[in-house]
C-alpha positions as CSV (number, residue, x, y, z in Angstrom):
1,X,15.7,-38.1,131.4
2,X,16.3,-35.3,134.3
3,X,16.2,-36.3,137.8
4,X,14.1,-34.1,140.2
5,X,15.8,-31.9,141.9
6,X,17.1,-32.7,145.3
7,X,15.1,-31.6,148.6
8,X,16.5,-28.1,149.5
9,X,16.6,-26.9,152.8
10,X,14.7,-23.9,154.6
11,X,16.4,-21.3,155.9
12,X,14.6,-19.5,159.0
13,X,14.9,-16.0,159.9
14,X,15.5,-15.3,163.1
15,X,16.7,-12.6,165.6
16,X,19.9,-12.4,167.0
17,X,18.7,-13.9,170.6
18,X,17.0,-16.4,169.3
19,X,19.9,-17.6,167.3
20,X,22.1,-17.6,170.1
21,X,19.5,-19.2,172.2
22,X,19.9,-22.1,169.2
23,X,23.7,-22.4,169.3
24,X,23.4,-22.8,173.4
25,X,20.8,-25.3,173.7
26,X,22.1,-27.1,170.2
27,X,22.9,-30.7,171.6
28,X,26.5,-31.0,169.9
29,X,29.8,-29.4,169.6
30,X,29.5,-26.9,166.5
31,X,32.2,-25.4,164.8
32,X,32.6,-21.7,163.5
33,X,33.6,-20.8,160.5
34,X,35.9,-18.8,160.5
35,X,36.4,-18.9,164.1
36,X,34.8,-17.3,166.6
37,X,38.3,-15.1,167.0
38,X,38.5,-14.0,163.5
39,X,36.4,-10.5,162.5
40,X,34.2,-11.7,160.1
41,X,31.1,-10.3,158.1
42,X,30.1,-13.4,157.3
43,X,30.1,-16.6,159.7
44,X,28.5,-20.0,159.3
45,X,27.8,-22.8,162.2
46,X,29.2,-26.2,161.4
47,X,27.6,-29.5,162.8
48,X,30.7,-32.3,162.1
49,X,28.4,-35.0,162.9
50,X,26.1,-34.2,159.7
51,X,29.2,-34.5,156.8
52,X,30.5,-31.7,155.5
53,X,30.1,-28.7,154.2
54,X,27.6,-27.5,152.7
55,X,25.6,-30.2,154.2
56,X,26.8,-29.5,157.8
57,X,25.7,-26.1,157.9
58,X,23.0,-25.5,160.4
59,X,23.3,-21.9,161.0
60,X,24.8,-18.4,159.5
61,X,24.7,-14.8,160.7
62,X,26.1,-11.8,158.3
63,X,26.6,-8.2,158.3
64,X,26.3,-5.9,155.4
65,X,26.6,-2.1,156.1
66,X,23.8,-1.2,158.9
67,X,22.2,-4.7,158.0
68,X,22.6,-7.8,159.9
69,X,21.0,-11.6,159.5
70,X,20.5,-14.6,160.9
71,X,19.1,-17.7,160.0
72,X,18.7,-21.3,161.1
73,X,18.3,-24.2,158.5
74,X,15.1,-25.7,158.9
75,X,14.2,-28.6,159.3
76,X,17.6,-29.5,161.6
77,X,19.1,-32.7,159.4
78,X,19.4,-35.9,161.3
79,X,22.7,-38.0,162.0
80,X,22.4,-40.8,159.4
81,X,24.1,-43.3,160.9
């Protein structure tokens, strides 16, 4: 019998303020991948705390051409421990 399929996050749009606004008040350490350094079209915030990836990932911000997103995951997971 097939199982149901697993909850799937949301993914917010946002604007570029508001996400950094969201990585500054965000209340743990996150990690950037790639890092921060590193010229990237593509980049993707990383809570540790929260497993890891894919599951860890609480926000992403890419560049295509003129085009540019960001998005935070919605609702922000909670530590299950």
């Amino acid at each position: 019998m097939r199982q149901p399929f697993k909850f799937r996050e949301q993914w917010l749009d946002v604007s570029r303020e508001e996400l950094e606004v969201f990585l500054r008040d965000y209340p743990r350490q996150l990690d950037a991948r790639p890092p921060l350094g590193r010229k990237a079209n593509y980049r993707e915030w990383l809570d540790p705390a929260l497993g890891a990836w894919p599951d860890s990932a609480i926000a992403k911000a890419w560049k295509r051409g003129a085009s540019s997103g960001w998005q935070i995951r919605q609702p922000i997971p909670t530590q299950e421990r």
